[in-house]
C-alpha positions in Angstrom: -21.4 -7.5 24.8 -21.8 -5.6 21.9 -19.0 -4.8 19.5 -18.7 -1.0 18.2 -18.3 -0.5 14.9 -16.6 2.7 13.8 -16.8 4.8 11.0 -15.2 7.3 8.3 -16.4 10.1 11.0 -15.6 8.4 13.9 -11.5 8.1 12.1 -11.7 11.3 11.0 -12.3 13.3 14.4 -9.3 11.0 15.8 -6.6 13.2 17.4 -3.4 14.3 15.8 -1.2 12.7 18.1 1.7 11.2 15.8 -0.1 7.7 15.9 -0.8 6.2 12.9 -4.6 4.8 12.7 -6.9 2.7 10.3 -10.1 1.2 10.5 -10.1 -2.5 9.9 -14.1 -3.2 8.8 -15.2 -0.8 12.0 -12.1 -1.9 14.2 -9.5 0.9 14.8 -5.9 -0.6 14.5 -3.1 1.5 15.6 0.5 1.3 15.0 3.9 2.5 15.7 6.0 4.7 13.5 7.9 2.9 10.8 12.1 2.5 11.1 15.1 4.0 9.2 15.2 1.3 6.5 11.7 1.6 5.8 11.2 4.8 5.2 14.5 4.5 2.7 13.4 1.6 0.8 9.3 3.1 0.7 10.9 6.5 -0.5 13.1 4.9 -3.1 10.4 3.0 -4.8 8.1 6.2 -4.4 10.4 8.1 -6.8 11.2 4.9 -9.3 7.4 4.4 -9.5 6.6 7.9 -9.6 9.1 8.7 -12.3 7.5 6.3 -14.4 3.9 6.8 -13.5 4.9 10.5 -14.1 6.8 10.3 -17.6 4.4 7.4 -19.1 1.2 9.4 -18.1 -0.2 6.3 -16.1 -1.9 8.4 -12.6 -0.7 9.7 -9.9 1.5 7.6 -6.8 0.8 8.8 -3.5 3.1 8.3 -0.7 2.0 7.4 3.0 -0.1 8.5 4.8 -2.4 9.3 2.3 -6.3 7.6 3.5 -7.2 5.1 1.4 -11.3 5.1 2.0 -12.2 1.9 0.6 -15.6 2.2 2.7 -17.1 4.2 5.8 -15.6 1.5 8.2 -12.6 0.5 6.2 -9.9 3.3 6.0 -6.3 1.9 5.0 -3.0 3.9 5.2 -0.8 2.2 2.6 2.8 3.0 2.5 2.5 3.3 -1.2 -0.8 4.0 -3.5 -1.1 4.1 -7.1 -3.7 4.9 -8.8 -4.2 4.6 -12.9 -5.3 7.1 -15.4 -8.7 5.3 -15.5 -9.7 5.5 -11.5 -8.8 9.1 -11.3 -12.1 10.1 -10.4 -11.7 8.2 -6.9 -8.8 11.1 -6.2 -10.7 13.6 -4.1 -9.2 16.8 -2.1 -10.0 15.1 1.1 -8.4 11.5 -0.2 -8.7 8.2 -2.2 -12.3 7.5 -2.1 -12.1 3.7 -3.6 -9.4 1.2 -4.0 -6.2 1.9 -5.3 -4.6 0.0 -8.4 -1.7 -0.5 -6.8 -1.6 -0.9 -2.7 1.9 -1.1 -1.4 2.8 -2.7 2.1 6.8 -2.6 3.7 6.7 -5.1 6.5 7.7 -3.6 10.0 8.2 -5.8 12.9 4.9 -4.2 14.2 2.6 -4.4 11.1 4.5 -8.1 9.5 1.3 -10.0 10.7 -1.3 -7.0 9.5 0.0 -6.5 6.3 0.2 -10.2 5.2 -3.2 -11.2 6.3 -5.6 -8.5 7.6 -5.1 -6.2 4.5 -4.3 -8.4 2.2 -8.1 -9.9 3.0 -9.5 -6.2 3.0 -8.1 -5.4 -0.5 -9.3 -8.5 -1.9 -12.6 -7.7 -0.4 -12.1 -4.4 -2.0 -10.9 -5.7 -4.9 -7.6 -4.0 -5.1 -5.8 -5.3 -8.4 -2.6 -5.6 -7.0 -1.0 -5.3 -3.4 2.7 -5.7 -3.1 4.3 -7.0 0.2 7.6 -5.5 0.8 10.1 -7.5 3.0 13.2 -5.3 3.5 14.8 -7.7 5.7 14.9 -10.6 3.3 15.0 -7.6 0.7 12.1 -9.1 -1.5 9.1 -7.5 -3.1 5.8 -9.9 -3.7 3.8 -9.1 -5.9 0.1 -10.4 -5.3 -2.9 -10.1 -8.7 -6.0 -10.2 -7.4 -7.8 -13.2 -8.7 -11.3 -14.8 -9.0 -10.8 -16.2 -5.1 -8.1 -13.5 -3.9 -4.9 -13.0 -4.5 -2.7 -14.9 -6.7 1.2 -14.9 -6.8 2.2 -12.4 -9.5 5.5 -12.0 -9.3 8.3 -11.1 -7.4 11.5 -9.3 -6.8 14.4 -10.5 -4.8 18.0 -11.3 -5.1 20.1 -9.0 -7.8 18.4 -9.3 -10.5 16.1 -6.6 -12.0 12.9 -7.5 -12.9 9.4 -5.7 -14.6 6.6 -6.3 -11.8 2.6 -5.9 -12.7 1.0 -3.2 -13.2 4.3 -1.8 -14.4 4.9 -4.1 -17.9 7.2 -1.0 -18.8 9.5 -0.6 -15.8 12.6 -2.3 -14.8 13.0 -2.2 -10.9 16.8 -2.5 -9.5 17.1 -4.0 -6.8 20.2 -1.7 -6.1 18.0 1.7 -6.6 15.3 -0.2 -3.8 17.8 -1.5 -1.1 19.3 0.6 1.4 23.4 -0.2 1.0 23.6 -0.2 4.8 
């Protein structure tokens, strides 16, 4: 049996059906919307990072979906992109066409297993600088430097106390501006 690969064209003639799609190296992966707390802590770190990106002149931030097109049969959906003042030139009208500087990932129950190994190996391969894994539940942020053999633990976030996380030497993240309080 043969396995189908698909591609960029094959992704973008998907339907509009509410689904949330990427291409995995040719294989389509689907998931289901993400929850409540999600969607709070991914839009509280979208204006922290944003504000800063913003003020500082650094790039843009994008907030999901937003096609990551990191080849013509890998197409990631990050919950978080940013991309730096030098890699500008990847931003096109249709989307990223590259990798990101920054690739963020909030774990869901659906996506915990995905977003800890199957993308963290496709940005590696796509030599993504840095991809953080967001764990609301535990309410810890890992940050992961990509490395001469991967990723490498760069730092993290959790408990109360604030901390500066790469690529951000400048920022101080709360963790009471990130959390939801409920």
């Amino acid at each position: 049996m043969t396995k189908i690969i698909l591609t960029y064209d094959d992704f973008a003639a998907l339907p509009n059906d509410g689904r949330r799609y990427e291409l995995h190296e040719g294989e389509l992966s689907v998931t289901p919307s993400p929850n409540t707390a999600h969607q709070r802590v991914i839009g509280n770190l979208f204006v922290i990072l944003r504000n800063h990106v913003d003020t500082n002149r650094l790039g843009e931030v994008f907030l999901s979906p937003y096609d990551c097109i990191l080849s013509n049969i890998s197409v990631v959906v990050p919950d978080l992109v940013y991309v730096d003042s030098a890699a500008q030139s990847l931003v096109s009208r249709r989307a990223l066409e590259g990798s990101p500087t920054l690739a963020v990932e909030v774990l869901s129950p659906s996506t915990r297993v995905v977003d800890r190994r199957t993308k963290m190996q496709l940005y590696a391969l796509y030599r993504v600088p840095y991809y953080w894994i967001v764990d609301v539940d535990a309410r810890v942020i890992d940050v992961y430097r990509l490395g001469g053999h991967g990723y490498e633990t760069g730092g993290r976030l959790e408990g109360s106390t604030a901390a500066s996380l790469p690529p951000f030497p400048g920022l101080t993240l709360e963790p009471a501006a990130i959390w939801p309080s409920a």
